[in-house]
TITITOR-185619 format. One record per residue (C-alpha): residue number from 1; residue in one letter; x, y, z. Coordinates in nm, 2 decimals. Example, Ala and Ser with C-alpha at 12.3 -4.5 7.8 and 13.67 -1.06 7.14 Angstrom:
BEGIN
  num  residuo      px      py      pz
    1        A    1.23   -0.45    0.78
    2        S    1.37   -0.11    0.71
REM end
This chain:
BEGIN
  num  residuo      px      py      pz
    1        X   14.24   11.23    8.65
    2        X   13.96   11.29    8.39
    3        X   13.62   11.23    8.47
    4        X   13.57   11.06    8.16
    5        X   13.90   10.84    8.21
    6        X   13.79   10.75    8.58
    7        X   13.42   10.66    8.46
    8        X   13.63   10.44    8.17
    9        X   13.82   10.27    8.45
   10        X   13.52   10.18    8.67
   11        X   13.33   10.09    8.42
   12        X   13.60    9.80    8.30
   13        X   13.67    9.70    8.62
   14        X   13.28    9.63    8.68
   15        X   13.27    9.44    8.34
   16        X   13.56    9.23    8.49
   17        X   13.40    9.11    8.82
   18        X   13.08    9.04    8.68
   19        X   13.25    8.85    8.39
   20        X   13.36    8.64    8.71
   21        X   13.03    8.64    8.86
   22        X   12.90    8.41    8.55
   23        X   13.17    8.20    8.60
   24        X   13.11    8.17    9.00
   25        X   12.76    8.14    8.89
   26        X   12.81    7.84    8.69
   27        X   13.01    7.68    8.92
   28        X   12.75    7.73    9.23
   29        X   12.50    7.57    8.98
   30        X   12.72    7.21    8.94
   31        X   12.79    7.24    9.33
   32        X   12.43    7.29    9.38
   33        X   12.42    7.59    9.58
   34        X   12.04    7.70    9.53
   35        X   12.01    8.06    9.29
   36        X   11.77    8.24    9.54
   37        X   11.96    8.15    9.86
   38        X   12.31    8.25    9.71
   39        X   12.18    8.58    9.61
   40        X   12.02    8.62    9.96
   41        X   12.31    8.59   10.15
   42        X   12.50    8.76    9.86
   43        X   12.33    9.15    9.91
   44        X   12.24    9.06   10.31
   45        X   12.63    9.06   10.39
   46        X   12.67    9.35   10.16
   47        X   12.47    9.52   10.29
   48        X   12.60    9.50   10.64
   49        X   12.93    9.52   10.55
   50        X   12.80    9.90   10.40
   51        X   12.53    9.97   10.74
   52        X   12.79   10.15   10.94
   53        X   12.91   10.37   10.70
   54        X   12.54   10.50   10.53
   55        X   12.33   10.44   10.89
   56        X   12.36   10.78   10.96
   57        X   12.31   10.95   10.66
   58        X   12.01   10.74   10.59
   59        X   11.88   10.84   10.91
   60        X   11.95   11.20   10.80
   61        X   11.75   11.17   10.44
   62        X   11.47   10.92   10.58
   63        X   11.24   11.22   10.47
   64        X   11.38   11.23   10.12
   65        X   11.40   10.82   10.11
   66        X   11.04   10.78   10.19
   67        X   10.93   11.09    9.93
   68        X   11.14   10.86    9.68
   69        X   11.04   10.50    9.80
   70        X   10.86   10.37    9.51
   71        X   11.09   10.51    9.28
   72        X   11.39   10.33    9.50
   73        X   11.20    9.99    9.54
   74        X   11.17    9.98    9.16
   75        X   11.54   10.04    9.17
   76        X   11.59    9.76    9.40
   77        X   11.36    9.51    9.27
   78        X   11.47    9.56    8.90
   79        X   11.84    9.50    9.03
   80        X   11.88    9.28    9.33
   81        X   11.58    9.08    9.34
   82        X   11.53    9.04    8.97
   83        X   11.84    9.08    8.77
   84        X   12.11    8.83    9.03
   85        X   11.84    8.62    9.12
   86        X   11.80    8.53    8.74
   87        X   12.14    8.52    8.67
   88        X   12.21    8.26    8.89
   89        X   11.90    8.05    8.87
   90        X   11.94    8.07    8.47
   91        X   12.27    7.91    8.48
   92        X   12.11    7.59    8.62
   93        X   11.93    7.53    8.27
   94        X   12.16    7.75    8.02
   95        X   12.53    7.75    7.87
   96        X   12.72    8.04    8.01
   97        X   12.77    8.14    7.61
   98        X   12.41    8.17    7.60
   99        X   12.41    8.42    7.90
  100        X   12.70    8.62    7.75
  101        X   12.50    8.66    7.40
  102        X   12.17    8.82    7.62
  103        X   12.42    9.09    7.78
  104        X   12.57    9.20    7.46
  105        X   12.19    9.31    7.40
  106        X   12.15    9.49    7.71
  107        X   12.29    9.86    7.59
  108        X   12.02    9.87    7.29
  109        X   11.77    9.80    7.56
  110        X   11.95   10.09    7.77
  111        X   11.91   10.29    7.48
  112        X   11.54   10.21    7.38
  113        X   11.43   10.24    7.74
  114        X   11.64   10.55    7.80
  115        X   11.46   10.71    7.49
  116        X   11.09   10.59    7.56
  117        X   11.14   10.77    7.94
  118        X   11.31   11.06    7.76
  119        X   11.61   11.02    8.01
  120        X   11.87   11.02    7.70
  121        X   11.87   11.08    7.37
  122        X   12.05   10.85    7.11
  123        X   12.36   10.99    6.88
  124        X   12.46   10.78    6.54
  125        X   12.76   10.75    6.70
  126        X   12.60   10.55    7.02
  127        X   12.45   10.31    6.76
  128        X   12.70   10.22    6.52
  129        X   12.95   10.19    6.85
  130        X   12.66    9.90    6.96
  131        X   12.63    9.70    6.61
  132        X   13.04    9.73    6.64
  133        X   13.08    9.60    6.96
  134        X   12.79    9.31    6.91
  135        X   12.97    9.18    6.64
  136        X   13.27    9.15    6.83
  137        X   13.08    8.98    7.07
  138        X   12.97    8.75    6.79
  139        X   13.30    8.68    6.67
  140        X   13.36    8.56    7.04
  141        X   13.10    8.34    7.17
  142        X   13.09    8.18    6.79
  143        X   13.40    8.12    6.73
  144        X   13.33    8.29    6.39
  145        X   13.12    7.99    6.31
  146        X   12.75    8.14    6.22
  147        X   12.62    7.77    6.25
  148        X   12.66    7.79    6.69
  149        X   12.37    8.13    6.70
  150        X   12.15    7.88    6.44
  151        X   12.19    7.60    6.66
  152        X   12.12    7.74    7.00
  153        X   11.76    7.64    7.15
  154        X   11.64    7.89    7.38
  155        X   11.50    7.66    7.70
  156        X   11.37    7.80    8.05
  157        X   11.73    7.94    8.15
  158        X   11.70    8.14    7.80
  159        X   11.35    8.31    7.90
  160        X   11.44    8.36    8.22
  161        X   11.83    8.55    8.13
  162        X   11.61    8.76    7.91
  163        X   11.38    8.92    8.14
  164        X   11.64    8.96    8.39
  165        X   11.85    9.17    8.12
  166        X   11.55    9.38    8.09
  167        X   11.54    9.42    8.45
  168        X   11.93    9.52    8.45
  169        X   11.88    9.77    8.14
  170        X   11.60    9.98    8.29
  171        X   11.73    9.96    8.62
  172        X   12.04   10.13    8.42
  173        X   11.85   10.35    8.25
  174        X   11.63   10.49    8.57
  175        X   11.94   10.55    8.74
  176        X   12.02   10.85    8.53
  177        X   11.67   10.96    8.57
  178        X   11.75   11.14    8.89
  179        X   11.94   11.35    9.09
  180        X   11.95   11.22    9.41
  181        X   12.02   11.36    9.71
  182        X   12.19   11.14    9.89
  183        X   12.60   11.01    9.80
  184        X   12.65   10.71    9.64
  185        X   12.72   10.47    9.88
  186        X   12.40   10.51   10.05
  187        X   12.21   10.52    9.74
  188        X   12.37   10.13    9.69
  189        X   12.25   10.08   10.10
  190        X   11.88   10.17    9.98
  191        X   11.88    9.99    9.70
  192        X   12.02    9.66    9.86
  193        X   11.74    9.73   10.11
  194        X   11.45    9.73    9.89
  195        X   11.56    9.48    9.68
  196        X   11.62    9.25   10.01
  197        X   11.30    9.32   10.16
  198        X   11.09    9.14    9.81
  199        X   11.38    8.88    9.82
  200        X   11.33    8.73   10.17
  201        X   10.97    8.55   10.04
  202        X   11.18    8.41    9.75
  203        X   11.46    8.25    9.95
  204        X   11.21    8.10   10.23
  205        X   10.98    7.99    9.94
  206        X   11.35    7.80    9.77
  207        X   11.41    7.69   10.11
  208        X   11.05    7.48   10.15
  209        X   11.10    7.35    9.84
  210        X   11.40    7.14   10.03
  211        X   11.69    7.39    9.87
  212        X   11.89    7.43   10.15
  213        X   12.24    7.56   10.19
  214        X   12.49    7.35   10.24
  215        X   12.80    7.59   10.46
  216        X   13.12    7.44   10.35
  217        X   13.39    7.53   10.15
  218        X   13.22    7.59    9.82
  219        X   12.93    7.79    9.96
  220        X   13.18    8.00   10.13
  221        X   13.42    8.09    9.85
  222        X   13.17    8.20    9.62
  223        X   12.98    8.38    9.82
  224        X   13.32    8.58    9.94
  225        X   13.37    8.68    9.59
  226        X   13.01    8.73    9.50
  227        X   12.97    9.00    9.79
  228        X   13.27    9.15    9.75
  229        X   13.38    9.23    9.39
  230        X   13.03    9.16    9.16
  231        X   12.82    9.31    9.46
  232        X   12.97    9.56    9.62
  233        X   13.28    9.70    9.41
  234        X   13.10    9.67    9.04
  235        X   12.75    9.81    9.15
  236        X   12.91   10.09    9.30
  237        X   13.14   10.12    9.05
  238        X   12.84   10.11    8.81
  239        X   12.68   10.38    8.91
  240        X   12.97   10.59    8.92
  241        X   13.02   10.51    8.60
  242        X   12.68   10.59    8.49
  243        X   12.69   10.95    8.67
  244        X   13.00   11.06    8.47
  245        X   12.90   10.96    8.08
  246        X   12.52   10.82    8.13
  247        X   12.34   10.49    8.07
  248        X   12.42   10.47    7.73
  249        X   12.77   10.52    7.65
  250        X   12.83   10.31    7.99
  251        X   12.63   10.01    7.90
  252        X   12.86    9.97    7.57
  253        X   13.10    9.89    7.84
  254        X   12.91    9.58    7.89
  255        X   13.04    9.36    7.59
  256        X   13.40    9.38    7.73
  257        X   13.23    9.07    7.95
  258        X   13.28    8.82    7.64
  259        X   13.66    8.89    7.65
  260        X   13.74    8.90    7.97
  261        X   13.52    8.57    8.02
  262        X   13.71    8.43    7.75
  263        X   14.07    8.54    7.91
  264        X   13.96    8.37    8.21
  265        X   13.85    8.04    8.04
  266        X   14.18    8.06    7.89
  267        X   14.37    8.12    8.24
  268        X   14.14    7.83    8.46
  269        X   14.07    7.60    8.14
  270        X   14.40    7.55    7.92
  271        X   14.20    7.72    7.64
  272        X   14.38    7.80    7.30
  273        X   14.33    8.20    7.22
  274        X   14.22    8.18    6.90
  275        X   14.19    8.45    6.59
  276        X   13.82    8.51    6.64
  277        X   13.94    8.62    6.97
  278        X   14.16    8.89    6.84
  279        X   13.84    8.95    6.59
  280        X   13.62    9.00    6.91
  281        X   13.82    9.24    7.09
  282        X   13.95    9.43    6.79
  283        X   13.54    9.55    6.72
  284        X   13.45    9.58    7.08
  285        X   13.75    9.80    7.16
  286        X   13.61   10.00    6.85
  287        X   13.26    9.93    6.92
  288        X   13.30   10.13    7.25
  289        X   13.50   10.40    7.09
  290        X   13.30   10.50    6.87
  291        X   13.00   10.50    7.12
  292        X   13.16   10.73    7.33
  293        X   13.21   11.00    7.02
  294        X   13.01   11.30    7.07
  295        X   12.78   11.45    6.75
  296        X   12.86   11.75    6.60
  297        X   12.54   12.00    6.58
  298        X   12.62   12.26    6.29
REM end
């Protein structure tokens, strides 16, 4: 298969999950699974599930780990303690539609970010693929009714969403930053690790505020699916993705999550599909076409 084809594969498939993991999200917030704690237990089981399989070649690279440590704690920090924490704890005070609207900006920030550390540079192509797909994403979470952007407050869950896409876009741009010398899989152990290690204060600190976790079957379903497809299969998917056709072109990817959250709505809520639907998709699809065009240099 094409490299380019595989990365196009991953990188839907990751869009997919984590479209899921906004809606798992949500629902842990009316069952009142506490944010931190879910997230905890999210990355500690994913990471154990990945220990035997990278133990050894961690142990192998400790050398080249520890050369690289703050550079992989910033990695870790920016993704798993940051960026899911937020997400979850964000959907307690926000509507989901609000969430979806901050991830459509994430690839500009990719793209500034990736241009102020000099890791990329941006094509015309890369930009007018963005203000394609964002309308798209418009079309969606409006329902083509301009009045639903001008009527949104931005409240505490707002804020917080927004510095948590941040964390996610230069945790996506770093990630091209490097070669690393050490496979993928491990590189996803390491950053789990680092990200746990500044997570464990959080989660006690949720806990003594009388958040506790409630095991049942709730707690247990989502954290199955939390682990397993947005944690494990979409962040290694993710930067698979971003290794074959870098940060930019791959974080276009990201405003496929409208659609396929609004296919799911449809599937789980009896909702209509609607011709701002069709709208929505039609740009995106484009949008990311066009992002992934390559400029011509006479």
């Amino acid at each position: 298969m094409n490299k380019n084809n595989l990365a196009y594969i991953l990188l839907i498939l990751t869009t997919l999950f984590w479209s899921g993991n906004f809606i798992v999200g949500k629902a842990a917030s009316t069952y009142n699974i506490p944010p931190f704690s879910l997230n905890f237990y999210r990355w500690l089981f994913a990471g154990l599930i990945l220990l035997p399989f990278t133990i050894r070649e961690i142990s192998d690279k400790k050398n080249y780990i520890f050369k690289n440590l703050i550079f992989f704690i910033i990695l870790g920090v920016t993704s798993i303690t940051i960026f899911n924490s937020t997400v979850y704890y964000s959907l307690y005070y926000m509507q989901v539609i609000s969430g979806v609207l901050m991830i459509s900006t994430i690839p500009v920030w990719i793209m500034f970010i990736s241009s102020i550390l000099g890791i990329e540079k941006t094509n015309k192509f890369q930009i007018y693929g963005v203000i394609l797909s964002l309308l798209g994403v418009l079309f969606i979470i409006t329902k083509s009714d301009l009045n639903v952007i001008k009527n949104l407050a931005f409240n505490k869950g707002d804020l917080i969403m927004a510095s948590g896409m941040f964390a996610w876009a230069l945790y996506s741009a770093l990630l091209k930053k490097k070669n690393y010398e050490i496979s993928q899989i491990a590189l996803l152990e390491v950053v789990i690790i680092t990200g746990l290690i500044f997570l464990i204060p959080i989660y006690f600190l949720e806990m003594n505020f009388g958040n506790h976790i409630v095991v049942g079957e709730p707690f247990i379903l989502t954290l199955s699916y939390v682990v397993i497809f947005p944690g494990l299969a979409s962040f290694f998917f993710w930067i698979k993705g971003i290794s074959i056709i870098g940060a930019n072109r791959a974080g276009v990817f990201l405003h496929l999550m409208p659609v396929f959250g609004s296919v799911m709505a449809i599937i789980l809520f009896d909702e209509k599909f609607m011709i701002y639907h069709i709208l929505g998709a039609m740009f995106i699809v484009a949008g990311i076409t066009l992002s992934n065009k390559k400029e011509k240099h006479v």
